[in-house]
C-alpha positions in Angstrom: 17.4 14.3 -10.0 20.8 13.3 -10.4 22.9 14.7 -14.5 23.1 10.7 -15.3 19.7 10.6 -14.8 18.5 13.7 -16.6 20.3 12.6 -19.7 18.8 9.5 -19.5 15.1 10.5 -19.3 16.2 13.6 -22.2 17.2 10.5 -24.5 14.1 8.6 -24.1 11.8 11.5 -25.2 14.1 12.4 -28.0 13.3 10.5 -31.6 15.7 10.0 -34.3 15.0 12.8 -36.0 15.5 15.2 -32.8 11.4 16.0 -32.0 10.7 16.0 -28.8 8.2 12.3 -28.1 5.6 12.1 -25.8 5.2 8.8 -24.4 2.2 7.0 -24.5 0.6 5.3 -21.6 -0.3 1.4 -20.6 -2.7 1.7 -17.6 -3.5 -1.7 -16.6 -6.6 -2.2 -14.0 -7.2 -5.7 -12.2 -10.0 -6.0 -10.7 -9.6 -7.2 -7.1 -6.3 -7.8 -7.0 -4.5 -7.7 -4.0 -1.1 -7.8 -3.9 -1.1 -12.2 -5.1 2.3 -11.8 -7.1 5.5 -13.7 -6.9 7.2 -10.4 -7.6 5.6 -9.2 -4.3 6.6 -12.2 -2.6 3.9 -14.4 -2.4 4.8 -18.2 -2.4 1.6 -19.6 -4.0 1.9 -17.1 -6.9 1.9 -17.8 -10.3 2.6 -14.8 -11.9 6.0 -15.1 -14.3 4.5 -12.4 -17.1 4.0 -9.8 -14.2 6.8 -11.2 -12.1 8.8 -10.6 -15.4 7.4 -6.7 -16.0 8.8 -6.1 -12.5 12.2 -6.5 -12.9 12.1 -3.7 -15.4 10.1 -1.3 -13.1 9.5 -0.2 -9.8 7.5 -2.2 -7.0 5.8 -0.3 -4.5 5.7 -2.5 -1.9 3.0 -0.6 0.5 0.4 1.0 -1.9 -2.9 1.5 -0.3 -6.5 2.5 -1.9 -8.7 5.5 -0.3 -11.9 3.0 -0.1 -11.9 -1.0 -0.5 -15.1 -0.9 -2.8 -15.0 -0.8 -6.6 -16.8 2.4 -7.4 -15.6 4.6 -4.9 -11.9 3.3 -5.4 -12.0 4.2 -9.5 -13.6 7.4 -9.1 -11.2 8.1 -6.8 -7.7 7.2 -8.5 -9.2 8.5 -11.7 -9.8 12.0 -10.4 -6.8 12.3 -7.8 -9.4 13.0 -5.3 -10.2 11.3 -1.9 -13.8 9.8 -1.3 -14.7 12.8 1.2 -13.9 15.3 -1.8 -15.7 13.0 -4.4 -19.2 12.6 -1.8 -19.5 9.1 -3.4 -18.6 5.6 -1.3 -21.0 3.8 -3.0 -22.4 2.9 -6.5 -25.4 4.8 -6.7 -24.8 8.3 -7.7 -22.1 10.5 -10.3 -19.7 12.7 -8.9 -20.0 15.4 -12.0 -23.1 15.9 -10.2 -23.1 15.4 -6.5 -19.5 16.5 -6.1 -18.0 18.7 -8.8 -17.0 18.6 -12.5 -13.6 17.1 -11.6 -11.5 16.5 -14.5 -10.2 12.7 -15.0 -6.8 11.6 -15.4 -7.9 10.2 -19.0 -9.6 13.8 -19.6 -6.2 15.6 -19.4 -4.7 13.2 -21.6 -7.3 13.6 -24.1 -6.7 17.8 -23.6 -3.2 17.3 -24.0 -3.1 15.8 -27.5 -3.4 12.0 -26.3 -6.0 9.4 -27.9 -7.3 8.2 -25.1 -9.3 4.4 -24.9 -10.9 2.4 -22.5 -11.1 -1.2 -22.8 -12.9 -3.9 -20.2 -13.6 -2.1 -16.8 -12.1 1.1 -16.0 -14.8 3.3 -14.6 -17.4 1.3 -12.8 -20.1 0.9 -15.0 -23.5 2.3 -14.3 -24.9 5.0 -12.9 -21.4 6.1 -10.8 -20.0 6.4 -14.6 -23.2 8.1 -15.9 -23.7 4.9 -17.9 -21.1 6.2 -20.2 -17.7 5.6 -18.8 -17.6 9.2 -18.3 -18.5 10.4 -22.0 -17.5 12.2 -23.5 -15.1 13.6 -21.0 -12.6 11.3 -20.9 -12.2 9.0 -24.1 -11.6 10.0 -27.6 -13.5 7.0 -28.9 -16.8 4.8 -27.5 -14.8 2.7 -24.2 -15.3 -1.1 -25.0 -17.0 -3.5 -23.2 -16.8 -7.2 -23.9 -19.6 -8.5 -25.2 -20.0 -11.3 -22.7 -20.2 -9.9 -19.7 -23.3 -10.1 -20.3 -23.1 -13.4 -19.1 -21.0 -13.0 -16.0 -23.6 -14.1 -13.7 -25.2 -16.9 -15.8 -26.0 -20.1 -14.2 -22.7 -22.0 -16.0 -20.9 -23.1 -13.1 -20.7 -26.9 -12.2 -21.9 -27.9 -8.6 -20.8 -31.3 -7.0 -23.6 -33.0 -8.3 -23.0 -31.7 -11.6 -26.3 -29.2 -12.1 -24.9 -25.4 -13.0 -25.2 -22.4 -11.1 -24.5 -19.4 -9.8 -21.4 -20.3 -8.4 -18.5 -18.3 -6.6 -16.5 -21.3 -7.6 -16.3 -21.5 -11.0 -13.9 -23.2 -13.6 -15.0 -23.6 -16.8 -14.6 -24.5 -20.4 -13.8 -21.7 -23.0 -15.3 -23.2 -25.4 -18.4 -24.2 -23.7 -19.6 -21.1 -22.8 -22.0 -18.8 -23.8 -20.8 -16.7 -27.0 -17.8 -19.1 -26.5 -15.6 -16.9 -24.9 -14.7 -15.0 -21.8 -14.6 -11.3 -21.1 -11.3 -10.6 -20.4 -10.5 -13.2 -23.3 -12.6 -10.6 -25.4 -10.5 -7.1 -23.9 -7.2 -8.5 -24.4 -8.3 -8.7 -28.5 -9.7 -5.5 -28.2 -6.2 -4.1 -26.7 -4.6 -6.2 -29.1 -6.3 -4.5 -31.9 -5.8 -1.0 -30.8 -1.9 -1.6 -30.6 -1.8 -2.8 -33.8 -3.4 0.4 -35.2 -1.1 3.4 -36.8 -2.0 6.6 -35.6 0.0 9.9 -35.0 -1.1 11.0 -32.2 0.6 9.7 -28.7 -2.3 6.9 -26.8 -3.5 6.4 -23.3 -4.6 2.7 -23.5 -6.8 1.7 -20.6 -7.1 -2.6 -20.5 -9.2 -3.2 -17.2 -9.6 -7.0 -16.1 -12.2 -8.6 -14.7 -11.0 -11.2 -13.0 -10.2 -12.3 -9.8 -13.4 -10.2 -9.1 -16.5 -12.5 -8.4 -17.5 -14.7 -9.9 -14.1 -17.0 -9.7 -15.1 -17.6 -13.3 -11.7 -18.8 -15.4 -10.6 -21.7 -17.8 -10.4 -24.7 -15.8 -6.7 -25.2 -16.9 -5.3 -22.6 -14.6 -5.8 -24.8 -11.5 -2.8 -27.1 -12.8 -0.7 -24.4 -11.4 -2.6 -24.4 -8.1 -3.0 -28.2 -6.6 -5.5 -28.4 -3.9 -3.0 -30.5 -2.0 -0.8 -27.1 -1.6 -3.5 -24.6 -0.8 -3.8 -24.3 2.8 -6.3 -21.9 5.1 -4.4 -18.6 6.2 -3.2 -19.2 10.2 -5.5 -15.9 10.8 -8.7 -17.4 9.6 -10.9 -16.8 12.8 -12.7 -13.8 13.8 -10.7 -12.4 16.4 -12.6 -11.4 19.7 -11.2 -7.9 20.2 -12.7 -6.9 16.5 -15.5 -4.2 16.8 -18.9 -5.5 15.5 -18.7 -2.1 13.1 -15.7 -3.2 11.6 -17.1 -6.8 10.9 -17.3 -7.3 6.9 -20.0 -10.5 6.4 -19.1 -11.2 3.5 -22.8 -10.8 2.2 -22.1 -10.8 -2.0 -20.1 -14.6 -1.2 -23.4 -15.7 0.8 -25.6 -15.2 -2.5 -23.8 -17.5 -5.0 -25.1 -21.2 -4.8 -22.5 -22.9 -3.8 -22.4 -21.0 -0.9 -25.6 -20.5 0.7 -25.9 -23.9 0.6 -23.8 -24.8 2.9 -26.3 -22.5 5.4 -23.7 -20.5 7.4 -25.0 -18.5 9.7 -25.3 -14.8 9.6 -22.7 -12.9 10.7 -20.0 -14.8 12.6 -20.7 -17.9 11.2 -17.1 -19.1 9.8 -16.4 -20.3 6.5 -15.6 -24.5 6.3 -11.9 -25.5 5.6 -12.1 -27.2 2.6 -14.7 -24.6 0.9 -11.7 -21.6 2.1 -9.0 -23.8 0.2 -11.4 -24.1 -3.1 -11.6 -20.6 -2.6 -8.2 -19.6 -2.4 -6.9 -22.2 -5.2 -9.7 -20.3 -7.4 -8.4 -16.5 -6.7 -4.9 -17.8 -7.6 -5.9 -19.7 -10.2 -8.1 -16.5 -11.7 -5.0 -14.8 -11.1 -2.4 -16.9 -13.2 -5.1 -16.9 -16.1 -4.9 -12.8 -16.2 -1.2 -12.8 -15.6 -1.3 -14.9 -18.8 -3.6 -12.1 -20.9 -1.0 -9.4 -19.4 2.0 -11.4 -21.0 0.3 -11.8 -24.2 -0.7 -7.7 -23.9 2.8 -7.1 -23.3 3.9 -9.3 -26.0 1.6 -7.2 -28.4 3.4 -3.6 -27.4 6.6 -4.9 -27.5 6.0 -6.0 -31.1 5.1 -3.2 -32.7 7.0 0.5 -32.1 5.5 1.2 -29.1 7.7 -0.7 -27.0 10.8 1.8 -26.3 8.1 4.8 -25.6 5.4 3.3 -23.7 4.9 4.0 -20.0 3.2 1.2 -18.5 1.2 1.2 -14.9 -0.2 -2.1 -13.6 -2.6 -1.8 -10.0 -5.2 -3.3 -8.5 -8.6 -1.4 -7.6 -8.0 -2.7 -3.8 -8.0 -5.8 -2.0 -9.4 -8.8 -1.4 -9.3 -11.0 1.8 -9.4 -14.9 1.2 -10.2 -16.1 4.2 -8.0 -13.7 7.0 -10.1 -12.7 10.2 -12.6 -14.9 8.7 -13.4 -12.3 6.4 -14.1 -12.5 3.0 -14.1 -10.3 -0.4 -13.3 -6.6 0.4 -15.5 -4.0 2.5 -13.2 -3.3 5.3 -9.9 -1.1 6.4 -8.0 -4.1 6.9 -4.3 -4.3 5.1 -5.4 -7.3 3.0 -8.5 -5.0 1.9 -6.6 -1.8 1.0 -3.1 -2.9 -0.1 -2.9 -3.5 -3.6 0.0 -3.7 -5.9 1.8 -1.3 -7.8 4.0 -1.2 -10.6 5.3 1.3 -13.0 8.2 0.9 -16.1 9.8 4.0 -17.6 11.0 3.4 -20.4 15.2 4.5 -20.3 14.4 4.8 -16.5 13.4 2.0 -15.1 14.6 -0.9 -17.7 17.9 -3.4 -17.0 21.2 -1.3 -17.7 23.4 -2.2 -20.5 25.7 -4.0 -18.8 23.8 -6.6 -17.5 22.9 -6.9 -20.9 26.6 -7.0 -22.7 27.6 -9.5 -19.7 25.0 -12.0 -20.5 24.0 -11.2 -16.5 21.2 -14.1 -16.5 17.8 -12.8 -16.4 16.7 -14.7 -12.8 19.6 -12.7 -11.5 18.0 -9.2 -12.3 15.6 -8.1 -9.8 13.5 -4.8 -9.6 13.5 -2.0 -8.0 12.1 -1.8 -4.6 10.4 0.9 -3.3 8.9 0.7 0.7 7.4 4.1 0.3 4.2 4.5 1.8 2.0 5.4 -1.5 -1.4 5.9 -2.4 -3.8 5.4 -5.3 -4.8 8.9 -5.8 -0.8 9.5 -6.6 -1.4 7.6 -10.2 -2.7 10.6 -11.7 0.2 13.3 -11.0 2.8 10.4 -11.4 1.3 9.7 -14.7 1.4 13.4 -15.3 5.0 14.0 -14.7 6.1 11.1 -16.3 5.2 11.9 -19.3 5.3 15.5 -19.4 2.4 15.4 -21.6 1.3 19.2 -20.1 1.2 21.2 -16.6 2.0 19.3 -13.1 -0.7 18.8 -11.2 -1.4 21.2 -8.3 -2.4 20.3 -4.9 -6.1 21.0 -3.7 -6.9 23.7 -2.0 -8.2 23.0 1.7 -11.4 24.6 0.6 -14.9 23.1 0.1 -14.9 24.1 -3.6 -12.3 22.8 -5.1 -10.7 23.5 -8.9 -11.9 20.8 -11.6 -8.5 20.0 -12.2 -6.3 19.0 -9.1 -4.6 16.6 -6.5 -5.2 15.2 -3.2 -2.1 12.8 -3.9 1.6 13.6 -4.8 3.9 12.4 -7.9 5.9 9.2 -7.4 8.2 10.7 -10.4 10.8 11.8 -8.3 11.3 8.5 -6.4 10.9 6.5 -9.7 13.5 8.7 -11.1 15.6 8.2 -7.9 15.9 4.4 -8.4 17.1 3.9 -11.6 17.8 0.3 -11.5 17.9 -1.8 -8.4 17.6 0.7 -5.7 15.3 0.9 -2.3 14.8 4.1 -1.1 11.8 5.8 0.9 9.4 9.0 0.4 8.0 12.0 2.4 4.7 10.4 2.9 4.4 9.4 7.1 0.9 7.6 6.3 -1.6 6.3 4.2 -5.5 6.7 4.4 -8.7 4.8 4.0 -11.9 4.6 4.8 -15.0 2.6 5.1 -18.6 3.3 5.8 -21.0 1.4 8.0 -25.0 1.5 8.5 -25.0 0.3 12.3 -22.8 -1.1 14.8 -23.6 -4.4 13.9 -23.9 -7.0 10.7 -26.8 -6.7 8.7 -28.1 -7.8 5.3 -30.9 -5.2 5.1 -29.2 -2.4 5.3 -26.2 -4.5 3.6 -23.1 -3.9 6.1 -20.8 -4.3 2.8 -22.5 -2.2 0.9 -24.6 0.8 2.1 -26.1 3.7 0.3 -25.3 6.7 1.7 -28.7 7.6 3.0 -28.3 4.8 5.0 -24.6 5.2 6.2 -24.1 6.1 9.5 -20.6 5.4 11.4 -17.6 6.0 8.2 -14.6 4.1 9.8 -11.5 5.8 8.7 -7.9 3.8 8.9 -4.4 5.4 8.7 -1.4 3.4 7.9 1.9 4.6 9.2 5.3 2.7 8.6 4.9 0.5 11.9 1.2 1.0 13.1 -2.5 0.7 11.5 -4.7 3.1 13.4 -8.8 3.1 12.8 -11.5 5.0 14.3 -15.1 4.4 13.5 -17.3 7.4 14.4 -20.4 8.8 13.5 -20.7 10.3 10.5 -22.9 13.3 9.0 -24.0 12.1 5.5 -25.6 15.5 5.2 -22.5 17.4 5.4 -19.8 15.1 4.2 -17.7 14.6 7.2 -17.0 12.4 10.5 -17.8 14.4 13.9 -14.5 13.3 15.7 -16.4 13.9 19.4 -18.3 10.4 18.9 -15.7 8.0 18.1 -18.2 4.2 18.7 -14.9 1.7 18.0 -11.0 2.1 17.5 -8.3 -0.3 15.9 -4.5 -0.7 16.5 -2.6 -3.1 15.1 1.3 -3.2 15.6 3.1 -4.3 12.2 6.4 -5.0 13.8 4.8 -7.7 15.8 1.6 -8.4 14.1 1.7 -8.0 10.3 -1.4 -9.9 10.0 -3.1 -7.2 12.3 -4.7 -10.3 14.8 -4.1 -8.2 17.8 -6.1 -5.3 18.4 -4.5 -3.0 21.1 -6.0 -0.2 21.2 -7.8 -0.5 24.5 -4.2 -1.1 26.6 -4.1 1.7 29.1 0.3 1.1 28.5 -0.8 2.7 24.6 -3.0 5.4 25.6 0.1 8.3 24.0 0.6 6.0 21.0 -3.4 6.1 20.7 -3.4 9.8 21.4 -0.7 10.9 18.8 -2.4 8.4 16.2 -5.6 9.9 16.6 -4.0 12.9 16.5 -2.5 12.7 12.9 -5.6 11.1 11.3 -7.2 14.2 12.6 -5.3 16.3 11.1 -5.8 14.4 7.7 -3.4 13.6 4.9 -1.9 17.3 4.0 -0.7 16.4 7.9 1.0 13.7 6.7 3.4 15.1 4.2 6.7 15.6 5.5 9.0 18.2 3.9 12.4 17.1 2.6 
């Protein structure tokens, strides 16, 4: 870390009267949120509140989650630990239990002197949260769950013939619904409220947003910003023929809601109709814009009270979402539009515009954040967080052992990067890969066992994806649910995809005999695992 730099972080932990601050902490969840942001260089975006939080942060560009499924992708960010180490890929059991008595990245807040408060959906509720959001580990007061959400799969949707359902496509009224509201509507007062509290004591604010997840549920006002005339179905939208069955996702939550079982597509391969994948799409987007708006108006909120110039904030997705690429549908796969997700993170005196773009009236549109290309994973939030804030002791790396300290990481900080930008820089990290995985009940599509969503008595083949700077490499293989881990000797299906040629990963090469090395040494490295894939500086 360069003097300049030093000084600069010093100054922004330092009050006025000369006592060392800690900052507090925004940690902002969207649920399902793939990387749909102007700021990341989407075209049908409509994000300007996000957009606008970017150009006084850094923008990972290539952040991937460890599993593309709600449950295991929170428990795993939350405890720095990889789905392997927390023995949960699915939604039906606690990892305090099962796995080990990990401590939470909101837990060490709360140790460290930090009043820590979740809001919306954070943890997955349920049994993979002991019906408690983790309490009382991790939060200092009851977490808060809107009150109509109870409601989230109410029959309130329109159809074309004007009856309501239980629609995937779904823009409503506000005022019209059922406790005349909407759940994220509700968390963003709740958040509201909480900023506007005094308390002494430094805060780790968790907001988590419901939407674009399932149900496209969302005022009806938000598809102004999204004609139909300018949505179009994604070039990839086909299942490609050189896709292993195993890998197929079928998209089985979409077939459930009304409007789209009854259109009778057939089970697996049966593709989705044009105009239904452009409804589709215009709704994500539109779901999208409506919590960009709630983010603006939470942003709004901090910077009006003091918490403004001492507030960390962290905006991510849980994973992806695919709208309509491969054919595919929702999440449930290892593909990049499943597993990329965005991430963005402001320092206060770190990452905001320098003074003189501010004394030369520099206009805003002209400022642009900092880039980072870094390969970067999910489980890094928890260290980075750490280190940012120096709220207590780094993090330390997990032991290659099969028990494993409560407190740990199976990520790395993204401090020293962050702190390495400044303002308006791109630069790179030690990381050579990404990884991810998902599990499978069978080689082939089925709704009983559900493909999307097994339990883990019924997994059987885990497919596990590494993401290098140029290449995407899977291999599905059997996997021993008894014992935790893949047996590498019976690999059933493999992946390659070539992102200098094929960033949409159509092309899967990894049967060409001319690849056979580039297979070899890729197969190699996801072996070895992601310690492997540290490089030393």
């Amino acid at each position: 870390m360069s003097f300049v730099v030093r000084c600069l972080l010093f100054l922004a932990i330092v009050s006025s009267t000369g006592k060392a601050v800690k900052k507090n902490i925004l940690f902002i969840v969207v649920d399902d949120l793939r990387p749909a942001l102007g700021c990341y260089n989407d075209v049908n975006a409509h994000t300007p509140h996000i957009n606008a939080l970017a150009k006084k942060s850094v923008v990972f560009k290539h952040a991937f989650a460890q599993q593309a499924l709600c449950a295991p992708s929170r428990n795993s960010f939350l405890t720095s630990r990889r789905p392997d180490s927390i023995r949960l890929y699915d939604f039906y059991s606690y990892w305090r239990e099962t796995a080990g008595n990990f401590t939470t990245l909101p837990q060490y807040f709360k140790q460290n002197g930090y009043h820590t408060m979740s809001i919306g959906k954070i943890f997955h509720p349920g049994i993979s949260s002991n019906y408690s959001d983790d309490q009382p580990y991790s939060w200092s007061e009851e977490p808060f769950h809107p009150p109509t959400e109870q409601y989230r799969d109410s029959p309130v949707c329109h159809g074309t013939s004007g009856q309501l359902g239980r629609n995937l496509i779904c823009p409503v009224s506000v005022e019209l619904q059922p406790g005349k509201s909407l759940p994220d509507l509700q968390s963003l007062e709740a958040a509201k409220k909480f900023l506007r509290e005094k308390r002494e004591e430094p805060f780790l604010l968790a907001v988590g947003f419901h939407k674009p997840h399932i149900p496209l549920k969302f005022p009806r006002e938000y598809l102004g910003y999204h004609p139909l005339a300018s949505i179009k179905v994604p070039v990839n939208h086909m299942r490609t023929p050189t896709l292993p069955t195993v890998a197929w996702n079928p998209w089985t939550d979409i077939r459930r809601r009304d409007d789209i079982a009854s259109l009778n597509i057939s089970f697996p391969f049966g593709p989705m109709p044009d105009e239904t994948s452009k409804l589709i799409r215009q709704s994500y987007y539109a779901a999208t814009s409506y919590i960009d708006d709630l983010i603006g108006q939470l942003l709004k909120e901090l910077n009006s009270h003091n918490w403004k110039n001492n507030t960390i904030i962290i905006l991510t997705g849980d994973h992806g979402w695919s709208l309509g690429e491969h054919g595919e549908w929702s999440k449930y796969s290892n593909f990049e539009v499943s597993v990329r997700v965005p991430l963005i993170i402001h320092v206060p005196g770190i990452t905001d515009v320098p003074d003189y773009v501010k004394t030369n009236e520099v206009p805003s549109s002209s400022v642009h954040p900092s880039i980072s290309n870094a390969i970067v994973e999910l489980v890094d939030i928890f260290p980075t967080l750490v280190e940012l804030s120096e709220a207590g002791d780094l993090l330390q790396q997990c032991p290659d052992t099969e028990r494993q300290p409560t407190l740990c990481t199976e990520g790395v900080s993204l401090a020293p990067l962050i702190y390495k930008a400044g303002w308006k820089g791109q630069f790179t990290t030690r990381r050579k890969a990404a990884f991810s995985q998902y599990p499978r009940p069978g080689m082939y599509p089925t709704l009983k066992p559900n493909s999307d969503k097994p339990h883990l008595s019924q997994i059987e083949y885990m497919g596990y994806s590494l993401r290098t700077h140029t290449h995407r490499y899977t291999e599905w293989v059997y996997f021993q649910k008894q014992i935790f881990q893949p047996d590498w000797t019976k690999v059933v299906a493999r992946e390659l995809y070539d992102h200098t040629i094929d960033p949409l990963e159509d092309l899967n090469l990894a049967d060409r005999p001319q690849l056979h090395d580039l297979v070899h040494m890729l197969s190699a490295q996801l072996h070895a695992g992601w310690r492997h894939s540290l490089a030393t500086e």
